[in-house]
NUVEX-928702 format. One record per residue (C-alpha): x, y, z; residue number from 1; chain. Coordinates in Angstrom, 3 decimals, decimal comma. Each point is the difference from the previous one (the first is absolute). Example, Ala and Ser with C-alpha at 12.3 -4.5 7.8 and 13.67 -1.06 7.14 Angstrom:
2
[rec [12,300; -4,500; 7,800]; 1; A]
[rec [1,370; 3,440; -0,660]; 2; A]
***
This chain:
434
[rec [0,000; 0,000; 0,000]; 1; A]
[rec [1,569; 3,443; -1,356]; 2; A]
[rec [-0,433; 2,759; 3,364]; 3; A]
[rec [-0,506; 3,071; -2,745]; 4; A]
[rec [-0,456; 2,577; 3,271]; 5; A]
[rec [0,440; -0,251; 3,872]; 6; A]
[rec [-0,616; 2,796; 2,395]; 7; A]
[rec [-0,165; -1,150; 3,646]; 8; A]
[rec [0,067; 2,184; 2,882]; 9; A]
[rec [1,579; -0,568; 3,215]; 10; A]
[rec [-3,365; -0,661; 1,748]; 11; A]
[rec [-0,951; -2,441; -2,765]; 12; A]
[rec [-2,318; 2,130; -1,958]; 13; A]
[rec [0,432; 0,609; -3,871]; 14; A]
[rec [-0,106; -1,730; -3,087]; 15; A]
[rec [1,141; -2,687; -2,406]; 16; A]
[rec [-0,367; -0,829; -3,691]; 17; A]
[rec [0,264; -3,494; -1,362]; 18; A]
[rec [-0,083; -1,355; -3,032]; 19; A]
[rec [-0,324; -3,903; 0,267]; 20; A]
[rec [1,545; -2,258; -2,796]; 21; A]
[rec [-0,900; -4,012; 0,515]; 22; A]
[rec [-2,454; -1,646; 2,111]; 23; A]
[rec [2,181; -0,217; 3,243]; 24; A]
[rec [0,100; 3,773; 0,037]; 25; A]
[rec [-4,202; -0,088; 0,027]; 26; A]
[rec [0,705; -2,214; 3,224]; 27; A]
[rec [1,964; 2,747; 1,455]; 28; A]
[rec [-2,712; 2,614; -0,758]; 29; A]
[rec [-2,542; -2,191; 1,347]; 30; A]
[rec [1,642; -0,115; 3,261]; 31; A]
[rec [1,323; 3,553; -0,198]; 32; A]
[rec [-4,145; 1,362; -0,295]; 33; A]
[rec [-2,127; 0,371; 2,957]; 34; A]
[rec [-3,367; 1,481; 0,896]; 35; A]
[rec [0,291; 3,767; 0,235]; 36; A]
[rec [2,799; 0,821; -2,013]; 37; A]
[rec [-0,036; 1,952; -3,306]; 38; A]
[rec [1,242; -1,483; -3,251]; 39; A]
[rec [0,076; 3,017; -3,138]; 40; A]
[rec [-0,167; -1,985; -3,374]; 41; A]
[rec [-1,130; 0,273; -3,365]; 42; A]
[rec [-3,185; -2,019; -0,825]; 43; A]
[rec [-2,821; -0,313; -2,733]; 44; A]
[rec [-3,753; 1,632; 1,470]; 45; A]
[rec [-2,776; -0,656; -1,669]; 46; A]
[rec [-1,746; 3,405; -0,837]; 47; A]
[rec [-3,739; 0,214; -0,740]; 48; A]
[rec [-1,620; 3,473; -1,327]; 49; A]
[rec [-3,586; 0,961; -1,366]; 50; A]
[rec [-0,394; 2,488; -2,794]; 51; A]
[rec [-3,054; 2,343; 0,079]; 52; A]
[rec [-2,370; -2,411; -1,664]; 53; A]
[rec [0,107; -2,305; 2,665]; 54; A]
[rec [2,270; -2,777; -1,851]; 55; A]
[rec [2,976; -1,290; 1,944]; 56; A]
[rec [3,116; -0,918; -1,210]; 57; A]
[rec [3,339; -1,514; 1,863]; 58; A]
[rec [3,558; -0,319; -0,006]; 59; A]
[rec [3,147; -0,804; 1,991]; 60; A]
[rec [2,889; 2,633; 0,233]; 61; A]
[rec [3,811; -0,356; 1,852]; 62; A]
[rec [-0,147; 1,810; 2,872]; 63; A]
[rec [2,261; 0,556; 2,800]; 64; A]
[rec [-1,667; -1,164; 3,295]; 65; A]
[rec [0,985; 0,075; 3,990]; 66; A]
[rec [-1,793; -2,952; 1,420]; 67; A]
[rec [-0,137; -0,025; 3,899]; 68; A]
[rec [-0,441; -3,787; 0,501]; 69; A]
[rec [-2,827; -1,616; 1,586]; 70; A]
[rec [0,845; -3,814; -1,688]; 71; A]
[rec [2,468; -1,696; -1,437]; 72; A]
[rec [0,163; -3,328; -2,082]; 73; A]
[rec [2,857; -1,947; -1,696]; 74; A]
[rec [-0,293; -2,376; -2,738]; 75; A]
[rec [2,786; -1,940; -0,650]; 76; A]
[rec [1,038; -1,206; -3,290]; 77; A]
[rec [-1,597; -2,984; -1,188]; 78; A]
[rec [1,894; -2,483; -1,596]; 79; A]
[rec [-0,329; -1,702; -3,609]; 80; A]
[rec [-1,070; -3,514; -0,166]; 81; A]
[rec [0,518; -2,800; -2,365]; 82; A]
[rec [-1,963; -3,001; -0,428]; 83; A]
[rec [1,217; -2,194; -2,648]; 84; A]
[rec [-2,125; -2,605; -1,822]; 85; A]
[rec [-3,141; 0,630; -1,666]; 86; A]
[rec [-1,168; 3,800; 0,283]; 87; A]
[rec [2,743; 1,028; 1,944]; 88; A]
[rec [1,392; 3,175; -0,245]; 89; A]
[rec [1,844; 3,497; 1,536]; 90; A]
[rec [-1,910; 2,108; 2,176]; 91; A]
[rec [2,124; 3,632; -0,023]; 92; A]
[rec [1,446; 1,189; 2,987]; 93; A]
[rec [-1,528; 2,956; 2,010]; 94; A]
[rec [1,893; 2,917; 1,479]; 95; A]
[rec [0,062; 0,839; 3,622]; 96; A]
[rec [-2,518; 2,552; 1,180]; 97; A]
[rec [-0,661; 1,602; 2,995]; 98; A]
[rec [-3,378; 2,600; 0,372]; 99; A]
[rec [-0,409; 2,963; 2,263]; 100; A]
[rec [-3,370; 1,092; 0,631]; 101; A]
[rec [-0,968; 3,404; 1,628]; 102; A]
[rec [-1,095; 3,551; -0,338]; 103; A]
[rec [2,139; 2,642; -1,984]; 104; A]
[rec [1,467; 2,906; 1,997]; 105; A]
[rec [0,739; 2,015; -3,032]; 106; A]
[rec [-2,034; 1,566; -2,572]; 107; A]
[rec [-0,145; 0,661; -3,622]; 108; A]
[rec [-2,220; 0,264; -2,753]; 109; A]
[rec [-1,147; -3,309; -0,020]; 110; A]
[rec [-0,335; -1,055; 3,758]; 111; A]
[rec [-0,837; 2,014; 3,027]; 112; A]
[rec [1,386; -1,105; 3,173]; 113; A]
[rec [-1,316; -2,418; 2,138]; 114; A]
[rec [-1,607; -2,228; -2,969]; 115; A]
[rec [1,902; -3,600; -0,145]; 116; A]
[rec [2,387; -1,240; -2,426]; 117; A]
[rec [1,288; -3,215; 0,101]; 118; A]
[rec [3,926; 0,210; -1,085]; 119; A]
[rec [1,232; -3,028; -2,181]; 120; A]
[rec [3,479; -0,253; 1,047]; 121; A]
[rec [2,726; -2,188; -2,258]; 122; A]
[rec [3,394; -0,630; -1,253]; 123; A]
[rec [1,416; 2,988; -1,749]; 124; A]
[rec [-2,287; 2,563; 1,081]; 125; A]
[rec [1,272; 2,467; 2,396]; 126; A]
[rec [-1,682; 1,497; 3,210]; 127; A]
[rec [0,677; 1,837; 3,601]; 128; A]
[rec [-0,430; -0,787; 2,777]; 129; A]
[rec [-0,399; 2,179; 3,885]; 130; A]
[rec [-0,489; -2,301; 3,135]; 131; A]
[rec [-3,018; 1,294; 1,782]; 132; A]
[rec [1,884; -0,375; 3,786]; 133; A]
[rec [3,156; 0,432; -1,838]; 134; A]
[rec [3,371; -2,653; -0,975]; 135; A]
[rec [0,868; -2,475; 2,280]; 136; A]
[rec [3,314; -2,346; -0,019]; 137; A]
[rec [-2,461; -2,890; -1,532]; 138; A]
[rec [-0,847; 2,383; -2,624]; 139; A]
[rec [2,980; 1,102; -0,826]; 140; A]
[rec [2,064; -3,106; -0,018]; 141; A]
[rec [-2,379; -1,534; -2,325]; 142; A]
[rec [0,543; 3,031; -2,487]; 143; A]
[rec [4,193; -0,523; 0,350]; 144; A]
[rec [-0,799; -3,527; -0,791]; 145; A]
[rec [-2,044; 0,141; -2,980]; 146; A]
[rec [2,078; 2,692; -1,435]; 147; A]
[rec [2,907; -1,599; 0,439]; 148; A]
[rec [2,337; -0,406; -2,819]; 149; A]
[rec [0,326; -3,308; -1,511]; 150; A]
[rec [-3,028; -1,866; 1,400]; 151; A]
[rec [-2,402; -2,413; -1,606]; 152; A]
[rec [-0,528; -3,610; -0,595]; 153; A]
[rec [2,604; -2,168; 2,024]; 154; A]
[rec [-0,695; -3,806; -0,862]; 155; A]
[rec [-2,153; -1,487; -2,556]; 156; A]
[rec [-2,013; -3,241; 1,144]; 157; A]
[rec [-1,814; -2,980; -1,561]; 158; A]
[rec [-2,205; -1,691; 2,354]; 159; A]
[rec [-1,295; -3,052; -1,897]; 160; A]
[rec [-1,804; -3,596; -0,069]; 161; A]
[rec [-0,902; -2,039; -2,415]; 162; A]
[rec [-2,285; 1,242; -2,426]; 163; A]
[rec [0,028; 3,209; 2,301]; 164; A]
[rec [2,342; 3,377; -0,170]; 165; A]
[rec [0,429; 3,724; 1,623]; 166; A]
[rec [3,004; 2,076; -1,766]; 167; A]
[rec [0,831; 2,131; 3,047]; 168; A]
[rec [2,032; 3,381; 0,665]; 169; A]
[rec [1,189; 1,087; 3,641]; 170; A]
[rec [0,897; 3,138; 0,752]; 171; A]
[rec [0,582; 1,606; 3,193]; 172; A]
[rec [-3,273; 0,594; 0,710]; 173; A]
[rec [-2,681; -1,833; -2,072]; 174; A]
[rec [0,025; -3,291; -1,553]; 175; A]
[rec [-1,612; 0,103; -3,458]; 176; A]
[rec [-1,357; -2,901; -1,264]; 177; A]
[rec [0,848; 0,777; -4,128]; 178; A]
[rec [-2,408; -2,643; -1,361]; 179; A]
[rec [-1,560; -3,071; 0,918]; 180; A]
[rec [0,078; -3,134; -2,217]; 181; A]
[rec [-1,998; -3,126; 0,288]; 182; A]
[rec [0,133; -3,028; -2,410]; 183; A]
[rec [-2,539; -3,203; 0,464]; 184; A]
[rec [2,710; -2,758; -0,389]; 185; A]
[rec [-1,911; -3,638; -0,400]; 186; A]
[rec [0,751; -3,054; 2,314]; 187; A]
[rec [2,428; -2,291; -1,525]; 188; A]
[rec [-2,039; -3,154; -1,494]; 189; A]
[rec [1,282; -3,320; -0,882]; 190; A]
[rec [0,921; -1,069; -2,782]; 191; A]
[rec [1,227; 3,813; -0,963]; 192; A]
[rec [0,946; 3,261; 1,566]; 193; A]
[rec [0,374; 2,302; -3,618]; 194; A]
[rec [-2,843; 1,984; 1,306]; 195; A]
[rec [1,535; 0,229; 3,521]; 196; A]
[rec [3,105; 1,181; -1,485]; 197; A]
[rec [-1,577; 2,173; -2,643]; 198; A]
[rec [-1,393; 2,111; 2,922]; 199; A]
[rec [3,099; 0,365; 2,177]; 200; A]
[rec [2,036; 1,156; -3,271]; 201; A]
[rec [-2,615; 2,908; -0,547]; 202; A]
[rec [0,010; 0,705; 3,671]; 203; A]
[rec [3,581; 0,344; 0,660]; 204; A]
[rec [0,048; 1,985; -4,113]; 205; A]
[rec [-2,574; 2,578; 1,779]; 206; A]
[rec [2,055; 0,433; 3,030]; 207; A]
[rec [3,349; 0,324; -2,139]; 208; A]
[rec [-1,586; 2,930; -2,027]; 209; A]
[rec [-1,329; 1,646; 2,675]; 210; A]
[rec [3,316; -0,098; 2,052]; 211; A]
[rec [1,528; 1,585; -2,920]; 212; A]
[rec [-2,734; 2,758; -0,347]; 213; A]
[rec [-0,256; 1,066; 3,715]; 214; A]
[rec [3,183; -0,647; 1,966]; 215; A]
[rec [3,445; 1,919; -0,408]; 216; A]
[rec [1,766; -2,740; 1,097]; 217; A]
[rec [3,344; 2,273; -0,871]; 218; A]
[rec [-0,940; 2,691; 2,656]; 219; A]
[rec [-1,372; -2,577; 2,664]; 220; A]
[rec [2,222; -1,019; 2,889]; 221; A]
[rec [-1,925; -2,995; -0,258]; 222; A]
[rec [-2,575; -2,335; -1,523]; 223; A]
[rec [-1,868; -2,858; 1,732]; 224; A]
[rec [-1,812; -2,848; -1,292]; 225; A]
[rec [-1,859; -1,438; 2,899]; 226; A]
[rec [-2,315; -3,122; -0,012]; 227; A]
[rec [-1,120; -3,139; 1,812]; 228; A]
[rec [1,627; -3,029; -1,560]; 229; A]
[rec [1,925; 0,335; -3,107]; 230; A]
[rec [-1,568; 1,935; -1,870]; 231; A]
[rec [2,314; 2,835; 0,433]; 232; A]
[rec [3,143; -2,323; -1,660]; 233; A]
[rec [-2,307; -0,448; -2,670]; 234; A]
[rec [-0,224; 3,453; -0,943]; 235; A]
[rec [3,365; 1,352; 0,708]; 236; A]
[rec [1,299; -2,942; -2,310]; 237; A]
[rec [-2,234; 1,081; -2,637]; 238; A]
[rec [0,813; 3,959; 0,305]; 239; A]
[rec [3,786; -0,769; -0,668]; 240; A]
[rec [-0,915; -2,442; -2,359]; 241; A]
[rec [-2,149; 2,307; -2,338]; 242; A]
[rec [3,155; 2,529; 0,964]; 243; A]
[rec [2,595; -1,829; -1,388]; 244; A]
[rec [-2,351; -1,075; -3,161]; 245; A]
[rec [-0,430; 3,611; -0,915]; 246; A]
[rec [3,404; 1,357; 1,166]; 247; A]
[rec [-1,516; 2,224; 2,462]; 248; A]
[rec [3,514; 1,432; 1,728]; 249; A]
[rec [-1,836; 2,490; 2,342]; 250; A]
[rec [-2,079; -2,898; 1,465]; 251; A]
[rec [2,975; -2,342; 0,055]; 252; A]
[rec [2,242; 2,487; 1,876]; 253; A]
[rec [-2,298; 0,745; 2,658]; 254; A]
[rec [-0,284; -4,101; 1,051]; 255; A]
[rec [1,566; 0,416; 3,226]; 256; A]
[rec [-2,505; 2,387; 1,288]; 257; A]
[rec [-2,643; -2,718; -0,752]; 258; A]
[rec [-0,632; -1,918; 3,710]; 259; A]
[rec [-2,563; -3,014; 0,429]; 260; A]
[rec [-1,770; -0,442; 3,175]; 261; A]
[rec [-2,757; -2,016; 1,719]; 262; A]
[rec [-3,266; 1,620; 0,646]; 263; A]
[rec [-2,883; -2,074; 1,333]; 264; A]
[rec [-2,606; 1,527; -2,075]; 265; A]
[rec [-0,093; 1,136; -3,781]; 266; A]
[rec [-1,602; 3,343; 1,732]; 267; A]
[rec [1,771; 3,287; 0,186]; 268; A]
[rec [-0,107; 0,322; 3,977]; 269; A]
[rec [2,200; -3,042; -0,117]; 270; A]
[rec [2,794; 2,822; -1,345]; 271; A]
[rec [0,870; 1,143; 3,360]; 272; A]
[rec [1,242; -3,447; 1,084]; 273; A]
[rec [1,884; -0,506; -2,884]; 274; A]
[rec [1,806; 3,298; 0,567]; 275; A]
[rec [1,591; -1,575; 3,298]; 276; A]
[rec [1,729; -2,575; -2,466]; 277; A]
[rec [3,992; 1,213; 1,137]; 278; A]
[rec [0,961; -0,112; -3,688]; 279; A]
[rec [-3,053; 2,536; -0,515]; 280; A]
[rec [0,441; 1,764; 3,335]; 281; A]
[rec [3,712; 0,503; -0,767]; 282; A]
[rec [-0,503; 1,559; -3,257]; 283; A]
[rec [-2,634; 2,398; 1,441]; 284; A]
[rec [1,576; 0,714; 2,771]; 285; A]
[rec [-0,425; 3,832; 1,013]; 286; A]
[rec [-3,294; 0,230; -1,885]; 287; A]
[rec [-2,671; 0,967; 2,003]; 288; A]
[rec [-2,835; -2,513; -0,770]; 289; A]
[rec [2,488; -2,468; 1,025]; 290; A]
[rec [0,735; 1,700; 3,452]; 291; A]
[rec [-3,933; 0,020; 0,016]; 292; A]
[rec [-0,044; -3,852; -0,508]; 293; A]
[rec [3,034; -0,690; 2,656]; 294; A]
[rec [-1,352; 2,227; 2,413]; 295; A]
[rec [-3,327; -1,619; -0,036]; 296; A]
[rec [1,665; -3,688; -0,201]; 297; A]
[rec [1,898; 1,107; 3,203]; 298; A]
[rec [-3,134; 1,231; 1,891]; 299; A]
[rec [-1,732; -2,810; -1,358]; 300; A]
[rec [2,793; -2,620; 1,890]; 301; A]
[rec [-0,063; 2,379; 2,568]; 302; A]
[rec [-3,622; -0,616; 0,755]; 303; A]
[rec [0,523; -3,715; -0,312]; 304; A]
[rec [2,679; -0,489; 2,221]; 305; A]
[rec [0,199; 2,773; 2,362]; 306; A]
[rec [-3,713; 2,129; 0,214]; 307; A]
[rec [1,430; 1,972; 2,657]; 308; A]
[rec [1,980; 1,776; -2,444]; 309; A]
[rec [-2,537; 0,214; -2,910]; 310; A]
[rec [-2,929; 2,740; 0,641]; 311; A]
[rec [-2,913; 0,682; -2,268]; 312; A]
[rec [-3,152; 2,007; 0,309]; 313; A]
[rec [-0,061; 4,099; -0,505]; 314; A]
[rec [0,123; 0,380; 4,207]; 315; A]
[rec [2,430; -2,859; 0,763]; 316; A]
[rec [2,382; 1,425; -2,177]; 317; A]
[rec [-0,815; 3,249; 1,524]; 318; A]
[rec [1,076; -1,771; 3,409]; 319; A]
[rec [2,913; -1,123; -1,071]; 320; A]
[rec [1,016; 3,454; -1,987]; 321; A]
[rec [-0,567; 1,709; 3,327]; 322; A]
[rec [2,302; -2,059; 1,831]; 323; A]
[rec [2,638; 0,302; -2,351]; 324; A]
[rec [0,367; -3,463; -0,618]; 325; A]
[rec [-0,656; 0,084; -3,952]; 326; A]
[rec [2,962; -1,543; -2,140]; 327; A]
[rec [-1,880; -0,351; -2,994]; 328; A]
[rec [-3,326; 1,558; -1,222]; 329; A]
[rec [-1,765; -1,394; -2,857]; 330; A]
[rec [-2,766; 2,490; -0,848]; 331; A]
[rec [-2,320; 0,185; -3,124]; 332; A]
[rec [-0,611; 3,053; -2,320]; 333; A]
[rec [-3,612; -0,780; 0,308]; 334; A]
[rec [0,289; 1,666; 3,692]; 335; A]
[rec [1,157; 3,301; -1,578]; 336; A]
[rec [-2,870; 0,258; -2,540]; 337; A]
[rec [-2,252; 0,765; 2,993]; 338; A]
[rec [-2,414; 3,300; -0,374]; 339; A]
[rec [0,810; 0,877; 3,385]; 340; A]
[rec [2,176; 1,893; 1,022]; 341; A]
[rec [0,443; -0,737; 3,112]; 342; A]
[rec [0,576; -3,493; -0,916]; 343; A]
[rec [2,201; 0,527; -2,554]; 344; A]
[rec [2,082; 1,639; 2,678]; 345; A]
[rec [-0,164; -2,959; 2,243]; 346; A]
[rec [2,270; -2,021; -2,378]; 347; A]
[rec [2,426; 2,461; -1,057]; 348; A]
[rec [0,538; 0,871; 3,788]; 349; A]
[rec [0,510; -3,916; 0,522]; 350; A]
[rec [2,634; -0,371; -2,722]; 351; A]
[rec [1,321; 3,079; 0,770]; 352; A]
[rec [0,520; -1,173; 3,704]; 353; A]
[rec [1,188; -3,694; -1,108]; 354; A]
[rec [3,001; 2,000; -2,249]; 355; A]
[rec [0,455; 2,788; 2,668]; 356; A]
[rec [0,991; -3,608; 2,854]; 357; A]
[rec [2,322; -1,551; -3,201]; 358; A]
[rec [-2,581; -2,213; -1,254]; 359; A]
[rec [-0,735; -0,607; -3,393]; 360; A]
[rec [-3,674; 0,392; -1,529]; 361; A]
[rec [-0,591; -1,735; -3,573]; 362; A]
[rec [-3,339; 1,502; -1,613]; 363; A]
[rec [-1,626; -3,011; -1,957]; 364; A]
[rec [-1,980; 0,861; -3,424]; 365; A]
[rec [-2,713; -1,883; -0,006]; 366; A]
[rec [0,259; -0,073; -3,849]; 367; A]
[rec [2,562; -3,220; 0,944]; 368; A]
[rec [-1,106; -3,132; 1,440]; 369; A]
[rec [2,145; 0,481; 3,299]; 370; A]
[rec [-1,773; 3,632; 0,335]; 371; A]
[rec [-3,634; -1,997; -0,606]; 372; A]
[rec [1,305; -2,781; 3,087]; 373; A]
[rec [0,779; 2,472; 2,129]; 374; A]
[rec [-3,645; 1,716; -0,623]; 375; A]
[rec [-0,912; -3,538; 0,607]; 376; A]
[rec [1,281; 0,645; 3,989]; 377; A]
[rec [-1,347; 3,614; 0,244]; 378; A]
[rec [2,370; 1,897; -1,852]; 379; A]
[rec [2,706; 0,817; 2,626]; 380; A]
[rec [2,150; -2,430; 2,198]; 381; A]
[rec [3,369; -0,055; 1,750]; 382; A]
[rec [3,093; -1,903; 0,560]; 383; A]
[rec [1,147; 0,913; 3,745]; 384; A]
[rec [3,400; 0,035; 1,107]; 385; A]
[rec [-0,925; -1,889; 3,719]; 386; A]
[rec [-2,636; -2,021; 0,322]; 387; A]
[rec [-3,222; 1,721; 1,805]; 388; A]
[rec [-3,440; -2,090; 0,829]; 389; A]
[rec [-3,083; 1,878; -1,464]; 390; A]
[rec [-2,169; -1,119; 3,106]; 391; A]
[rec [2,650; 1,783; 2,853]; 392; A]
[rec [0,471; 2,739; -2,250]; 393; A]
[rec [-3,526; 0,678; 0,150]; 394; A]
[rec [-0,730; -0,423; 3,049]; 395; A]
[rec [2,484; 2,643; 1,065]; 396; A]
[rec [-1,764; 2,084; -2,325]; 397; A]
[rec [-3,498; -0,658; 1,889]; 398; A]
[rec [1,881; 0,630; 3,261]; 399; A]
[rec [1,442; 3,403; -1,023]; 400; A]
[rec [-3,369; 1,115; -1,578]; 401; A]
[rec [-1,464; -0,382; 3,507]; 402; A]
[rec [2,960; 1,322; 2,036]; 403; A]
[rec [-0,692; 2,977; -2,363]; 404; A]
[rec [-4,010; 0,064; 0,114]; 405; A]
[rec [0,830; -0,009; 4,313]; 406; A]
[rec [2,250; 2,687; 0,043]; 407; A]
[rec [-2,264; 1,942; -2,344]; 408; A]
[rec [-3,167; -1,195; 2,471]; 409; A]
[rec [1,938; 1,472; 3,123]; 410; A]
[rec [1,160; 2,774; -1,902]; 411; A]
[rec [-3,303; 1,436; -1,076]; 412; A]
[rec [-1,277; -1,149; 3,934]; 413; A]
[rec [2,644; 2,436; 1,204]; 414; A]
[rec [-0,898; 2,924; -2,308]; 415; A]
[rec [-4,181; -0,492; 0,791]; 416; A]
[rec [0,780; 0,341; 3,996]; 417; A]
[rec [2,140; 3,026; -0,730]; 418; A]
[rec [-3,173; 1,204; -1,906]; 419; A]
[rec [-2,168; -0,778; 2,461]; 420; A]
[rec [2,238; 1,588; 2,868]; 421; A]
[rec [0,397; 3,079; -1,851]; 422; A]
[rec [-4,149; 0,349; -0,359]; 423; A]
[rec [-0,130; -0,875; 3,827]; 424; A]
[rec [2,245; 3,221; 0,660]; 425; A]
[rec [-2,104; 2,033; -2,042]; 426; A]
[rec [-3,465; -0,889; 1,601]; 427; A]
[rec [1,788; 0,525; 3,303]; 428; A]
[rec [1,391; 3,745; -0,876]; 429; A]
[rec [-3,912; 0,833; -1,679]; 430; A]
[rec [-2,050; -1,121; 3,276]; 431; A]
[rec [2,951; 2,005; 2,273]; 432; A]
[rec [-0,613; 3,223; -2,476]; 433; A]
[rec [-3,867; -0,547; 0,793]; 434; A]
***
């Protein structure tokens, strides 16, 4: 994502303007747009007029709109499928949307303020942006990130079965699932298999074509093939076969990046535990979806072999935070998406506080599987560095709430019999004035 203007203010107020460029920068804006901010853009607006005999006539003009918004929703891109066989066929891939709905706080000829305008936001079109309760860290950190120079797609993955394919790209923050391919093979019969075959040779042609169409396997760190059983040997045989057939030197050079793993399922969620494959792990290493995938593997152990040191749950977390006993914090961008403010807050404060003690705090997108596990367990949880039991913790908690409510009790006593004292004396001085 290109940052065309910035112009932040000490106190977090001001302005920036974006222009986003692929669909992992439309994940950024997503999470970037709340409720109550202001996003300028340009936009079509449907204008209707009515001459003096009554007829009507319409027509949509650009127009440059401030939208302060009231809802926001983000379509991801939708990816092409291919069924092979008999009326199979491509279905195009969509672009990545988001759309901001709310009413217009400037006017022009077209549209006086306080109508609604629903703002169609995409790759390639520019916009800015002013936080209604200005920038925080979150905020900006997320615009350093998806600014930053030389990011993008990171490792290419095919996550396949038999009969059954999803040509994969993983970036730092989404994974995109580039199309989805599904071939009815036939059960081998006796007496011949030609049919059998037939089908796995058009299956594994499809896949070849469409590895070749939608991964850069020469800018990739890595790419995976990842399947139950063997159908993953199958098809990296048959992709250097077909390479060396038609002399194709880029694909041939870029072999050793190619890594085969075991996945239990033919299903894309299956791609985080294939990422913990050392070969893969080792070639990824410093990437942040796989710190997103160790980090949750580790709290994961954690929680299976010593629970006192693996917290989950929004106000266990906020337990252990307090106490400073946070090593880890594996929190969800979902939580920052929130519309209030005040609760937005809450988790900046927390990972804010973890960093502040030398903790670390990974922020999971939930556009990877890990991110969508953790949602799975409330969106936030915590590696601690000593072990703490949930059930003392909050009972101490219980204890000083009441040692509190007491002293607030005889506090207020103290203060109504000083009241009470002080009306005594001045009865007593009225009836000796009588």
């Amino acid at each position: 994502m290109k940052l065309l203007n910035k112009n932040i203010e000490k106190d977090g107020s001001g302005t920036v303007t974006l222009l986003p460029e692929d669909e992992e920068d439309m994940w950024h804006v997503y999470n970037l747009i709340t409720a109550g901010d202001e996003v300028e853009a340009k936009t079509d607006r449907k204008v209707s007029s009515v001459s003096s005999t009554g007829s009507s006539s319409s027509f949509r003009v650009q127009v440059f709109l401030c939208i302060r918004v009231e809802k926001t929703a983000f379509a991801a891109a939708a990816s092409s499928e291919t069924t092979t066989g008999p009326g199979g066929g491509d279905r195009s891939e969509a672009r990545a949307t988001m759309s901001i709905a709310g009413p217009v706080q400037n006017a022009n000829a077209y549209v006086r303020v306080g109508a609604y305008h629903t703002l169609e936001l995409e790759r390639g079109r520019s916009f800015k942006l002013r936080k209604e309760h200005g920038w925080d860290r979150v905020a900006l950190e997320r615009i350093a990130e998806s600014t930053k120079e030389g990011r993008g797609a990171e490792i290419g993955a095919v996550v396949c079965g038999e009969g059954t394919a999803a040509i994969c790209l993983l970036s730092e923050h989404m994974t995109v699932v580039r199309q989805r391919i599904d071939s009815p093979i036939p059960r081998k019969r006796k007496g011949g298999t030609s049919g059998h075959d037939k089908a796995i040779e058009t299956f594994l042609a499809t896949v070849y074509q469409a590895i070749l169409r939608l991964i850069p396997f020469e800018t990739l760190k890595a790419v995976v093939i990842a399947s139950p059983g063997f159908t993953k040997d199958t098809l990296f045989d048959y992709i250097f076969a077909q390479a060396t057939e038609t002399g194709h030197k880029a694909l041939l050079q870029s072999r050793p990046k190619w890594v085969r793993v075991h996945a239990n399922t033919a299903h894309v969620h299956s791609l985080v535990e294939a990422l913990r494959e050392p070969g893969v792990a080792k070639m990824l290493s410093g990437a942040k979806f796989a710190r997103e995938g160790l980090a949750l593997d580790k709290f994961n152990k954690m929680l299976a072999h010593d629970e006192l040191r693996a917290w989950y749950g929004p106000r266990h977390v906020a337990l252990a935070v307090e106490r400073g006993a946070v090593g880890t914090l594996l929190i969800s961008d979902d939580l920052f998406r929130s519309a209030d403010p005040a609760t937005r807050n809450h988790w900046v404060q927390m990972v804010d506080d973890v960093r502040a003690r030398g903790g670390e705090a990974i922020m999971f997108s939930s556009m990877h599987e890990s991110g969508r596990q953790l949602n799975d367990l409330t969106g936030v949880a915590a590696v601690l560095t000593y072990p703490l039991d949930v059930e003392v913790v909050e009972m101490e908690e219980r204890e000083e709430k009441e040692r509190l409510e007491k002293e607030a009790r005889a506090t207020q006593g103290l203060v109504d019999d000083d009241e009470g004292k002080e009306e005594e004396d001045v009865d007593g001085d009225d009836q000796e004035d009588l």
